[in-house]
N, CA, C and O atoms as a Tinker XYZ file with bonds, in Angstrom:
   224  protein
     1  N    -19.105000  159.438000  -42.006000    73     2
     2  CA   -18.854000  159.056000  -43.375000    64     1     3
     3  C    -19.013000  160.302000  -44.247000    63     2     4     5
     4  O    -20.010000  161.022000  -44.184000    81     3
     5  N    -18.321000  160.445000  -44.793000    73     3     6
     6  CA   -18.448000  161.539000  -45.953000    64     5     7
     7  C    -18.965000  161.337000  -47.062000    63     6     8     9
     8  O    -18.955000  160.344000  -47.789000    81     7
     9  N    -19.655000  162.835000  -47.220000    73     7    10
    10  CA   -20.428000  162.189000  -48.601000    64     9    11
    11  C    -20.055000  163.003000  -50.137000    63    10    12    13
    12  O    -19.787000  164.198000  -50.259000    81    11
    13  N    -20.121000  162.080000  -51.117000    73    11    14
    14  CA   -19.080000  162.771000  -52.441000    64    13    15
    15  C    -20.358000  162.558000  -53.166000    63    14    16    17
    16  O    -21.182000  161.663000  -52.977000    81    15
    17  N    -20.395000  163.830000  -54.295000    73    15    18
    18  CA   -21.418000  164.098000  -54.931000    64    17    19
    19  C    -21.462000  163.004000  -56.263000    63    18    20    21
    20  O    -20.475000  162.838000  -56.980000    81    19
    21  N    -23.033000  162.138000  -56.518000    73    19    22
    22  CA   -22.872000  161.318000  -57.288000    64    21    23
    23  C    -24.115000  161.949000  -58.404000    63    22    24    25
    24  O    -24.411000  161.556000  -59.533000    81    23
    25  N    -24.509000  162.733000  -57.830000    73    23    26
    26  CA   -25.381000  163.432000  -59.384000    64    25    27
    27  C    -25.296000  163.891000  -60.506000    63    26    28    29
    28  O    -26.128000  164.663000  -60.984000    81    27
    29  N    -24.427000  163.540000  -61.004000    73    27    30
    30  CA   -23.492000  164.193000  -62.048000    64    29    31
    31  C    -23.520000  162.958000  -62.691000    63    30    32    33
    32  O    -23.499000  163.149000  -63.907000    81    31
    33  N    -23.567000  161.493000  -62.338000    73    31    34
    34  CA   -23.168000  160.747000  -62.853000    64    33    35
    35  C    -24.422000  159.615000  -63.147000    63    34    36    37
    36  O    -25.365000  159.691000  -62.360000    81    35
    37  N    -24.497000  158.677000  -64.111000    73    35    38
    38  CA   -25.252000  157.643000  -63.976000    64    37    39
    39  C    -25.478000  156.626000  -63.075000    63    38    40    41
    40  O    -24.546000  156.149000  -62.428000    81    39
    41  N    -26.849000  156.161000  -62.937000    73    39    42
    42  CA   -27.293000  155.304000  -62.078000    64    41    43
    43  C    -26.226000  153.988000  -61.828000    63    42    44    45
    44  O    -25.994000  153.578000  -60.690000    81    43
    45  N    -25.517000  153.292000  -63.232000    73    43    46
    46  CA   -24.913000  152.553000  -63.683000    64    45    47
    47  C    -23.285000  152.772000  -63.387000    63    46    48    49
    48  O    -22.569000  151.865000  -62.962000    81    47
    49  N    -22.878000  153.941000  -63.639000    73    47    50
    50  CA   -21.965000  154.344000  -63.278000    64    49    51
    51  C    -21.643000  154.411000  -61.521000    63    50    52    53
    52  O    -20.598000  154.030000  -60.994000    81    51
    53  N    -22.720000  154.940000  -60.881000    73    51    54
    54  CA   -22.787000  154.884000  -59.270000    64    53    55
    55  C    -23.065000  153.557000  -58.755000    63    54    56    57
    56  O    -22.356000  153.307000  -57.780000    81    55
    57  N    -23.925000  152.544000  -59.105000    73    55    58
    58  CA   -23.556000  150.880000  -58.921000    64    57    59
    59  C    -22.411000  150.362000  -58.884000    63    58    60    61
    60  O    -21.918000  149.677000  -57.988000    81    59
    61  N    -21.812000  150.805000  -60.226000    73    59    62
    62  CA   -20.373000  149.764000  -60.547000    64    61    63
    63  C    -19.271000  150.735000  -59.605000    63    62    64    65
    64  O    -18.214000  150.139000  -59.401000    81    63
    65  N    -19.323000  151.755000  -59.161000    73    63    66
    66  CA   -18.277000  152.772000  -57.897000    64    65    67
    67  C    -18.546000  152.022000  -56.819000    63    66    68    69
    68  O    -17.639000  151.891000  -55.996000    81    67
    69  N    -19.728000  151.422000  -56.599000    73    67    70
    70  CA   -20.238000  151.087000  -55.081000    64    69    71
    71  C    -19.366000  149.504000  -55.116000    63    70    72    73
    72  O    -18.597000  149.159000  -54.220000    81    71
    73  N    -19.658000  148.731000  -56.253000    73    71    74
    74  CA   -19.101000  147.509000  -56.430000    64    73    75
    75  C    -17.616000  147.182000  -55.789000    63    74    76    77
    76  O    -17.071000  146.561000  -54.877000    81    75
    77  N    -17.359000  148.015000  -56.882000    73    75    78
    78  CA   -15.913000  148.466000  -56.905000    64    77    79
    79  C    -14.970000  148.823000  -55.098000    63    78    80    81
    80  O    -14.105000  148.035000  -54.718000    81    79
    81  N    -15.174000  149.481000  -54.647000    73    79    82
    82  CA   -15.591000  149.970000  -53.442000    64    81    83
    83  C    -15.562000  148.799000  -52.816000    63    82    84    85
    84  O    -14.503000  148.369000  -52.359000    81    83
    85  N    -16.707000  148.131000  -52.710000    73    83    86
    86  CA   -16.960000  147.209000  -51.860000    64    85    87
    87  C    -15.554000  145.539000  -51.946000    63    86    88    89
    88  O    -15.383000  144.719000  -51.045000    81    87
    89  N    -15.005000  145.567000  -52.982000    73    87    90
    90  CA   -13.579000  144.876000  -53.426000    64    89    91
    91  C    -12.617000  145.654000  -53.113000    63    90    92    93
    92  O    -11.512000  145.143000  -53.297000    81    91
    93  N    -12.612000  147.097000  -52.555000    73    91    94
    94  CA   -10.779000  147.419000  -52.423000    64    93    95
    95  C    -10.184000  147.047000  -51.738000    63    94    96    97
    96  O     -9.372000  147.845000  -51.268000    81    95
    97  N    -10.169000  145.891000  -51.310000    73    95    98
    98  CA    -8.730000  145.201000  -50.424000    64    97    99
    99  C     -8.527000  143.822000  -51.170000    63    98   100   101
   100  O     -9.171000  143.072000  -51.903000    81    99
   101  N     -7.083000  143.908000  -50.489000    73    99   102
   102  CA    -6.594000  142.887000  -51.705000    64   101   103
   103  C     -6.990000  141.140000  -50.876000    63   102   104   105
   104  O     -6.888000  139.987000  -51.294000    81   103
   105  N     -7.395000  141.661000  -49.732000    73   103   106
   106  CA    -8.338000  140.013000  -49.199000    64   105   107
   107  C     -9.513000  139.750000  -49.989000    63   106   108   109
   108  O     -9.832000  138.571000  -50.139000    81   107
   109  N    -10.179000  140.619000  -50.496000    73   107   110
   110  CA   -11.684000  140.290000  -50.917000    64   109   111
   111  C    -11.045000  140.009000  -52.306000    63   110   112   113
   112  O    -11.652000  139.075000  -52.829000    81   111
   113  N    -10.207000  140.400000  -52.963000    73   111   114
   114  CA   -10.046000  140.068000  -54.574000    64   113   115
   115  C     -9.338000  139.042000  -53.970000    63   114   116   117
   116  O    -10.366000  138.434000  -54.267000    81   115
   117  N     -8.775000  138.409000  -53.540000    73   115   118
   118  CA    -7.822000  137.108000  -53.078000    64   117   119
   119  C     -9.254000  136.144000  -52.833000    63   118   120   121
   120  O     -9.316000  135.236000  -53.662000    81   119
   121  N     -9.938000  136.162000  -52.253000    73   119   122
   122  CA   -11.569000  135.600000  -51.931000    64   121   123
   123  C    -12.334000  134.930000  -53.483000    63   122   124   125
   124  O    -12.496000  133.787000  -53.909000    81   123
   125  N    -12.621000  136.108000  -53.929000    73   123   126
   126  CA   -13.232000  136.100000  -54.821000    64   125   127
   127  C    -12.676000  135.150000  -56.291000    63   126   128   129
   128  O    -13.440000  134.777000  -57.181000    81   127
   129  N    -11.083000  134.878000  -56.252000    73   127   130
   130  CA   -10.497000  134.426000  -56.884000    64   129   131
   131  C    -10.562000  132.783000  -56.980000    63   130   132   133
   132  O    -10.758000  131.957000  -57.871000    81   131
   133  N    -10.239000  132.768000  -55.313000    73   131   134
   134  CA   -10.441000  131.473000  -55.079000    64   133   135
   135  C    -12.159000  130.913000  -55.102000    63   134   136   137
   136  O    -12.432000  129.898000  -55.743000    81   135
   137  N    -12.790000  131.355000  -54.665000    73   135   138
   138  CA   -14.073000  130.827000  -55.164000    64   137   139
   139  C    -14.344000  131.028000  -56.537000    63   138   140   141
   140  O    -15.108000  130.177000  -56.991000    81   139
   141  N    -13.994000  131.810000  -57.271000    73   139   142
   142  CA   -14.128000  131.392000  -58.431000    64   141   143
   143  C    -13.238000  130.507000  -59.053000    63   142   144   145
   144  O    -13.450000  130.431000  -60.263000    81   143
   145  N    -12.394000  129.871000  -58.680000    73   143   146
   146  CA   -10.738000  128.870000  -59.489000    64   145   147
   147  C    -11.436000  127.618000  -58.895000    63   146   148   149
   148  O    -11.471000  126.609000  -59.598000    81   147
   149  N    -12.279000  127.589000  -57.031000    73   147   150
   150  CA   -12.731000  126.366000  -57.276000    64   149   151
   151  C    -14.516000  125.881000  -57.360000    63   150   152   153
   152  O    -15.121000  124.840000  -57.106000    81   151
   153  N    -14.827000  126.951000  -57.747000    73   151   154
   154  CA   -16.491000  126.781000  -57.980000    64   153   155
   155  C    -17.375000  126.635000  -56.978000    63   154   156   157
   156  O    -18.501000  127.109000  -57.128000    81   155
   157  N    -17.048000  125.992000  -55.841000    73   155   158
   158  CA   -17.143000  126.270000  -54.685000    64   157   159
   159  C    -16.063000  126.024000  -53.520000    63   158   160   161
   160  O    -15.123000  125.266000  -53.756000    81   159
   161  N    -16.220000  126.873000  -51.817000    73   159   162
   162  CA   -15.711000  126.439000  -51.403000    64   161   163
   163  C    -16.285000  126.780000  -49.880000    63   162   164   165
   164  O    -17.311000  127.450000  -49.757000    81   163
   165  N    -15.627000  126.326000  -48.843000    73   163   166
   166  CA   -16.155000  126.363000  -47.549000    64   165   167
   167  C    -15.107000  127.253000  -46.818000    63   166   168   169
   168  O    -13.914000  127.368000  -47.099000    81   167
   169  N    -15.875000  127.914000  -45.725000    73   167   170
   170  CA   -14.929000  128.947000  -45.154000    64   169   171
   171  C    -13.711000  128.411000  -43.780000    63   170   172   173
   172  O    -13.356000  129.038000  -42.781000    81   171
   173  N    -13.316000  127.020000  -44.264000    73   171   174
   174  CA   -11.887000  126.552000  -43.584000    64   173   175
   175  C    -10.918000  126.620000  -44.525000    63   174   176   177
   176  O     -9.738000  126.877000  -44.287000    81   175
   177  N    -11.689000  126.250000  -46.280000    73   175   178
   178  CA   -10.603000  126.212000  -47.327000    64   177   179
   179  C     -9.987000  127.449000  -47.286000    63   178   180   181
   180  O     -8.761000  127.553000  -47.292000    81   179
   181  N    -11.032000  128.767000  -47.227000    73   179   182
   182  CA   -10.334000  130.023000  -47.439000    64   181   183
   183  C     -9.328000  130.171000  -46.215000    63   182   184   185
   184  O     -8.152000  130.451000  -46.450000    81   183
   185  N     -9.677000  130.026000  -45.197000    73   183   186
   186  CA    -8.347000  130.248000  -44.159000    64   185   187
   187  C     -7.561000  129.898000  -44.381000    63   186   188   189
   188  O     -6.570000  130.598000  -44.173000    81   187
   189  N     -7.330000  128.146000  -45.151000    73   187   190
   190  CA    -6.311000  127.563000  -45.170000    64   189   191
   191  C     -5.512000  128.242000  -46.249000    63   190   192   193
   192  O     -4.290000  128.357000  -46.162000    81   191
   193  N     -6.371000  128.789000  -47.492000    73   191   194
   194  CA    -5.617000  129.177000  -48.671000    64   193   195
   195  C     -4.847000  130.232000  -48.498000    63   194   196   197
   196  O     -3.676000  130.296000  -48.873000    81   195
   197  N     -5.780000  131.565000  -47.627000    73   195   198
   198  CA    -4.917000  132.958000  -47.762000    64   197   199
   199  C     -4.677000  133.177000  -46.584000    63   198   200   201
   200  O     -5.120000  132.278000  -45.868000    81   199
   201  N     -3.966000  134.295000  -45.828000    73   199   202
   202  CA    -3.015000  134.295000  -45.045000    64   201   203
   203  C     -4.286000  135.296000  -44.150000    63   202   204   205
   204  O     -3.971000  136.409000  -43.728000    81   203
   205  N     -5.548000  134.799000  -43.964000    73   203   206
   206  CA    -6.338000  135.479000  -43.103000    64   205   207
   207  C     -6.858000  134.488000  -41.588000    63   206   208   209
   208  O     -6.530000  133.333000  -41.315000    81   207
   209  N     -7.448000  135.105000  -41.075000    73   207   210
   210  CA    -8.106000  134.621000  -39.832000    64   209   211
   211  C     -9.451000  134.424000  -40.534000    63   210   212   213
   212  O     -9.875000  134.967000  -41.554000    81   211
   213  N    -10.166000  133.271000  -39.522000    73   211   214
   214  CA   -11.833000  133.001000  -40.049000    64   213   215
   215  C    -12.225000  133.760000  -39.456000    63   214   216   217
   216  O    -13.430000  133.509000  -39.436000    81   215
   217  N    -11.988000  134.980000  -38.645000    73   215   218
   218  CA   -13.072000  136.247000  -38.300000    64   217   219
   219  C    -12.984000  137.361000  -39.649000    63   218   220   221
   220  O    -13.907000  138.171000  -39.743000    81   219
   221  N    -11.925000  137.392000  -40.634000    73   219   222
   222  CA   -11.927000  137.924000  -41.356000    64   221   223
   223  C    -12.452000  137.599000  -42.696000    63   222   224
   224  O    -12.390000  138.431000  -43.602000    81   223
């Protein structure tokens, strides 16, 4: 893993990069959508909704 210099920057600023980061694929924002549109949900709805496998 490579490492990119975060000292330069705020504590706040290096949280919300890590966040961020941790959402770059467009499955996890597809995820996140649907549990939030239905407040809750169980992990057969998500298979059924987006075009993933339940190992993913």
């Amino acid at each position: 893993m490579a490492l990119t210099k975060t000292g330069g920057f705020t504590e706040l600023q290096n949280t919300e990069a890590s966040a961020f980061k941790a959402l770059g694929h467009s499955a996890r924002i597809a995820s996140i959508e649907l549990l939030l549109k239905r407040q809750a949900c169980i992990c057969n709805e998500i298979v059924e909704e987006l075009p993933l496998s339940q190992s993913n």
